[in-house]
C-alpha positions in Angstrom: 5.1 -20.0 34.8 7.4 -19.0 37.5 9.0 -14.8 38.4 12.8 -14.9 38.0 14.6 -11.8 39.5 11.2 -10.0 40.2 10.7 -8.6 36.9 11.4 -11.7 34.8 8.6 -14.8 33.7 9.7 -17.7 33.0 7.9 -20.0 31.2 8.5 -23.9 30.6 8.2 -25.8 26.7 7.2 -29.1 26.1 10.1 -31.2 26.1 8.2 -33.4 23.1 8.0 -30.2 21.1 11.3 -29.0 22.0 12.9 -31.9 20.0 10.8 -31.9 17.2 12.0 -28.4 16.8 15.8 -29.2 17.5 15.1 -26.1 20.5 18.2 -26.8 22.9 19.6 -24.5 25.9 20.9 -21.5 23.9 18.7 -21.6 21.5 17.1 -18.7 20.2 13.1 -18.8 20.2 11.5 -15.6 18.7 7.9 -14.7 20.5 4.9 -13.5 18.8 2.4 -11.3 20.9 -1.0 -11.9 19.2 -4.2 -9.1 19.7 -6.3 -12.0 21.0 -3.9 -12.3 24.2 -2.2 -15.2 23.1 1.6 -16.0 22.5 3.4 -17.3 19.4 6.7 -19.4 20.3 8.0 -19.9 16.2 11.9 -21.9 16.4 12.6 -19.7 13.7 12.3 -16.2 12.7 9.3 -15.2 10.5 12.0 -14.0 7.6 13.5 -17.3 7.2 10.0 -19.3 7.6 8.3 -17.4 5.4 8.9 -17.2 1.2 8.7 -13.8 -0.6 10.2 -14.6 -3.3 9.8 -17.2 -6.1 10.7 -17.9 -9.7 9.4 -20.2 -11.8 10.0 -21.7 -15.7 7.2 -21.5 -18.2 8.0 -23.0 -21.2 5.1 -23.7 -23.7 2.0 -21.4 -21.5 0.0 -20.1 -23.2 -1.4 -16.5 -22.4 -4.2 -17.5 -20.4 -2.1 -19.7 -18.6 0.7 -17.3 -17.9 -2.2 -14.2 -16.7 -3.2 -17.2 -14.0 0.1 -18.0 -13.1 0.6 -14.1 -12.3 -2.6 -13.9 -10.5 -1.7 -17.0 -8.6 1.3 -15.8 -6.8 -0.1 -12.2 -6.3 -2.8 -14.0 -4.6 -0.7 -16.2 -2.2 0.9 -13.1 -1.0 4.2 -13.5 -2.8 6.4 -10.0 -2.6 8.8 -10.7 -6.1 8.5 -13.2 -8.3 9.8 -14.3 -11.4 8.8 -16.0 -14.8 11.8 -17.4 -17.0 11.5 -19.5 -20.0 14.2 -21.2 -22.5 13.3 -19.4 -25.0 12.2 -15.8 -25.0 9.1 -14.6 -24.3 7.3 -13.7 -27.7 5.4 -10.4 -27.8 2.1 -11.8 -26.7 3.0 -13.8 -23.9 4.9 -10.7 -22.2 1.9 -8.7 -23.1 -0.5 -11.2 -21.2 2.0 -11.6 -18.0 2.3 -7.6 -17.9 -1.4 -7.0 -18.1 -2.2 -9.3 -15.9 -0.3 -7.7 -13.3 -2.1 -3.9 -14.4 -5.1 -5.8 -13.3 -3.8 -5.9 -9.7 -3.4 -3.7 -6.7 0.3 -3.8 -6.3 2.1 -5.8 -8.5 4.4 -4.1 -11.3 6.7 -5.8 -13.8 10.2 -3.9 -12.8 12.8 -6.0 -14.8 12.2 -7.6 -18.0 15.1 -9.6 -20.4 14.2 -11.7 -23.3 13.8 -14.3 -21.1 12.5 -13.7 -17.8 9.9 -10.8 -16.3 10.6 -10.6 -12.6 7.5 -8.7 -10.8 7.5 -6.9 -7.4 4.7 -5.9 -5.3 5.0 -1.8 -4.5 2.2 -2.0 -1.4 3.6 -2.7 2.1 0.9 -4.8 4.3 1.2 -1.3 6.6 -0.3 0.4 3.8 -3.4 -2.1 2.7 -6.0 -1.1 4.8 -8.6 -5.3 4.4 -11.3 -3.1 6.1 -11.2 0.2 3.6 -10.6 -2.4 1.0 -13.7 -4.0 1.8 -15.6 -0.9 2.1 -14.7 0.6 -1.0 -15.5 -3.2 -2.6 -19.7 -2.5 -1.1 -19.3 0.9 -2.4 -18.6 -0.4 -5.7 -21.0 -3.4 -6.0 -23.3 -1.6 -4.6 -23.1 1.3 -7.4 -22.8 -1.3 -10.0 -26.2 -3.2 -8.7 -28.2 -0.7 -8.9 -26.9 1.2 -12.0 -27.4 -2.4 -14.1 -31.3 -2.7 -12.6 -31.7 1.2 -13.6 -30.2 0.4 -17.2 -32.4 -2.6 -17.2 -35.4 -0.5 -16.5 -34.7 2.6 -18.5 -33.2 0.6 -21.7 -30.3 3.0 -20.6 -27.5 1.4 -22.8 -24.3 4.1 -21.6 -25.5 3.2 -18.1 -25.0 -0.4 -18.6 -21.7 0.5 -20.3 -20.3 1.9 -17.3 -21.4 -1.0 -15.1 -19.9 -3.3 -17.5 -16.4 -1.0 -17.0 -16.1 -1.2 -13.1 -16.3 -4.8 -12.8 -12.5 -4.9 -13.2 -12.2 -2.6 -10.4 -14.5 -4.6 -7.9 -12.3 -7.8 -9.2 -8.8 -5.6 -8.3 -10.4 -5.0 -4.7 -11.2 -8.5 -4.2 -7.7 -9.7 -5.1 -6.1 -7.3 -2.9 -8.5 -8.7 -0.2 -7.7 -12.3 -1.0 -4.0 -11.4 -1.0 -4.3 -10.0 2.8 -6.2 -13.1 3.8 -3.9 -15.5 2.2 -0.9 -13.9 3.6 -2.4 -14.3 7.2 -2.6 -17.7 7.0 0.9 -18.2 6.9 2.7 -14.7 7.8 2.6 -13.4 11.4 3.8 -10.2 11.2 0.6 -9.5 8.3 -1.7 -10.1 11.3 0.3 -7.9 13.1 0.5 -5.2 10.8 -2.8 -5.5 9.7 -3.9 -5.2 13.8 -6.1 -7.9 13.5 -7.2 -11.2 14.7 -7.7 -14.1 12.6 -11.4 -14.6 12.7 -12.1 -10.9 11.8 -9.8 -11.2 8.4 -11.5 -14.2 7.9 -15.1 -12.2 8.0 -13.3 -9.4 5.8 -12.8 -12.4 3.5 -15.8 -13.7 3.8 -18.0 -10.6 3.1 -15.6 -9.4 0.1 -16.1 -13.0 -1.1 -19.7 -12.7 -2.0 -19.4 -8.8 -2.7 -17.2 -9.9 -5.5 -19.6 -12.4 -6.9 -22.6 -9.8 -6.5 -20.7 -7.2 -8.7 -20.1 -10.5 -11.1 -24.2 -10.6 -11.5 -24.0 -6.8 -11.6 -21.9 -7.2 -14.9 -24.5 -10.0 -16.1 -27.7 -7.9 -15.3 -26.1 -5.1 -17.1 -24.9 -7.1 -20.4 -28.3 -8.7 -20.8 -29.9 -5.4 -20.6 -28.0 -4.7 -23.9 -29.5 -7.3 -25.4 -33.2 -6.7 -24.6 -34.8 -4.7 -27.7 -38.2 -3.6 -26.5 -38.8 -3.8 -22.8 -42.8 -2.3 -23.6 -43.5 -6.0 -24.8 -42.0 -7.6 -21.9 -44.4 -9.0 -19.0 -43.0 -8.5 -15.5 -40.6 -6.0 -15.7 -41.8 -3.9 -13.1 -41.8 -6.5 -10.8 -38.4 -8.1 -12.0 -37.1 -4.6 -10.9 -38.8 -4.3 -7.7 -37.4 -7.8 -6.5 -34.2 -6.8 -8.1 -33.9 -4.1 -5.9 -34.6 -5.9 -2.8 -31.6 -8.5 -3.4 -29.7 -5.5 -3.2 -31.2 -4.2 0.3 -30.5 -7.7 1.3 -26.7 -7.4 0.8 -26.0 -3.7 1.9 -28.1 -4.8 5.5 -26.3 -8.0 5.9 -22.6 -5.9 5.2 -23.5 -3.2 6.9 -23.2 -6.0 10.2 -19.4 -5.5 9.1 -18.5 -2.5 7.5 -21.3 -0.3 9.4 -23.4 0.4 12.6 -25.7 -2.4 12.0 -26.1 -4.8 14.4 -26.8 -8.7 14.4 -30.4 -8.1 14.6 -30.1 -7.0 10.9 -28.2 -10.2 9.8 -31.3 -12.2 11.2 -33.5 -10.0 8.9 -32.1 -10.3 5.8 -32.1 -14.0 6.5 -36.0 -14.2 6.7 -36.1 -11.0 3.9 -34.2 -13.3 1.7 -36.5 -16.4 2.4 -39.5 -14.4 1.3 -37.7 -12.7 -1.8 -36.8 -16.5 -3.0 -40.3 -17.8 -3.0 -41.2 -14.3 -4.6 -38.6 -15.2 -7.1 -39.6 -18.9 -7.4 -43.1 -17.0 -8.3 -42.1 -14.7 -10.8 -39.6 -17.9 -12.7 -43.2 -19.7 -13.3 -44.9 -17.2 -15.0 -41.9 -16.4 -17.3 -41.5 -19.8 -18.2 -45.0 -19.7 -19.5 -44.9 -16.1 -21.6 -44.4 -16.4 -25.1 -42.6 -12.8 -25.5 -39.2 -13.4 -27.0 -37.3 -11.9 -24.7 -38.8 -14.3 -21.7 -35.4 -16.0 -21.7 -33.3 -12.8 -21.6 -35.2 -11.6 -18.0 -35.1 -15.0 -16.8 -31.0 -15.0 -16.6 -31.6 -11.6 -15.2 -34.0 -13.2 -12.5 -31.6 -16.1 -11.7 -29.1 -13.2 -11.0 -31.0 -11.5 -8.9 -31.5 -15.0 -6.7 -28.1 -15.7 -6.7 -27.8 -11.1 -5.3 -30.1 -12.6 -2.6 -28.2 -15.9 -1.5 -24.6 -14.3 -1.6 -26.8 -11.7 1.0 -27.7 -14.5 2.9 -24.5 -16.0 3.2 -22.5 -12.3 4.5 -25.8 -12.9 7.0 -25.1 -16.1 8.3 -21.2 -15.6 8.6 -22.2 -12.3 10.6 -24.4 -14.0 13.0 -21.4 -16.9 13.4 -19.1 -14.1 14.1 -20.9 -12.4 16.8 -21.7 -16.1 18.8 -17.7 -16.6 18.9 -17.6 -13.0 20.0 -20.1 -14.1 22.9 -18.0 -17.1 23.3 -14.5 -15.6 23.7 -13.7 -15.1 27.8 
């Protein structure tokens, strides 16, 4: 790097990269200052690297397949896109692509023909907010975990109701996270609007990941409790509660790393809390497998949820405790 003029820096490309590029004298290079302290050269501007738009023809999908295909390109970050087909779209095809997008943070179906929906996302990246998303995605899993073990306990069958209900929201604030992430692979200016470096989105990510699928047991813990007729006959309820429970300390202590004041010292906690809850659980499996009440099966899927509460705890632990060593790594 040299000082030209005694205000200006000049700095010196690779030649090799410089042709692969086509970068010649005159060329315009447009610079990319990144929160980590490092500098972006792109050849081309972001707008004509990146895509926002797409359209594509489906002929013959069926509903499911058109309510992925909507989910697919919210989730890649696309800003419009559009679905065409030959023939028009019959009424429960349009229905499907139109819900799906109701199911989304963002995306609304603006123009519609016979033959082609086109969608447009209404949320600029300056107004998503990963971290409040992810916040508002514990808040949620949180309420739903321990609302389906209260239900389970209490035979409370509106309680599991409502559980069941706010699933969809937990899902809507994981896509929105996903849609952040995925745009940050590709888009610079979404880490700079987002004011964050990659491997915090990626812990965002990471944490909203497993929050997701703990709501996802949430749901299960509550729709089995529905199906449980007489929890007074059932051996090891109490207990299938208190552990229950304890899955869900598991997750809040390992997000709150994150999303709180906690610090790494509480990811290596709930690794060694989760360690004993498993072998607790591994305890509690045997002695169900050898009850003869009839609804032995129905508190064993709830059991295997409340493992799988514990592990997706573990794993927001262990991505905590990787984050704060490249913290301590960083210069």
């Amino acid at each position: 790097m040299q000082l030209t003029g005694g205000s200006t820096y000049t700095i010196s490309l690779p030649k090799q990269w410089a042709s692969e590029h086509g970068v010649e004298a005159g060329r315009e290079l447009h610079l990319y200052a990144n929160g980590d302290g490092s500098l972006t050269v792109r050849a081309t501007s972001s707008q004509k690297a990146e895509t926002t738009t797409a359209r594509v023809t489906v002929d013959g999908y069926a509903e499911d397949d058109l309510r992925r295909t909507v989910q697919a390109f919210y989730g890649v970050g696309l800003d419009e896109f559009t679905l065409t087909t030959g023939d028009a779209f019959s009424t429960a095809q349009r229905r499907a692509a139109t819900r799906a997008a109701t199911k989304l943070i963002g995306p609304e179906a603006l123009e519609e023909t016979k033959t082609s929906i086109v969608f447009r996302n209404l949320i600029d990246t300056s107004d998503e907010s990963i971290r409040q998303s992810v916040l508002q995605l514990e808040y949620v899993t949180i309420w739903m975990h321990r609302n389906a073990v209260l239900a389970l306990a209490n035979a409370d069958t509106d309680r599991a109701e409502r559980v069941i209900e706010r699933d969809e929201e937990a899902d809507r604030l994981f896509g929105l996270v996903h849609r952040c992430f995925q745009k940050s692979l590709t888009n610079l200016q979404e880490i700079e609007q987002l004011n964050l470096d990659r491997p915090t989105i990626f812990s965002y990510y990471t944490t909203a990941r497993q929050l997701e699928r703990v709501a996802d047991h949430a749901e299960k813990i509550a729709t089995t409790a529905l199906r449980i007729d007489d929890l007074s006959a059932v051996d090891g309820i109490d207990e299938l509660v208190s552990l229950a429970n304890q899955s869900r300390e598991i997750v809040a202590d390992a997000a709150s790393v994150l999303l709180g004041s906690g610090s790494v010292n509480q990811a290596y906690t709930a690794f060694h809390t989760r360690d004993e809850l498993l072998e607790a659980i591994e305890s509690l499996d045997r002695r169900l497998y050898n009850s003869s009440s009839s609804d032995t099966y129905l508190l064993a899927l709830v059991l295997d949820s409340v493992r799988r509460t514990a592990e997706y705890g573990g794993n927001i632990a262990e991505a905590m405790i990787q984050a704060s060593i490249r913290e301590d790594k960083q210069p």
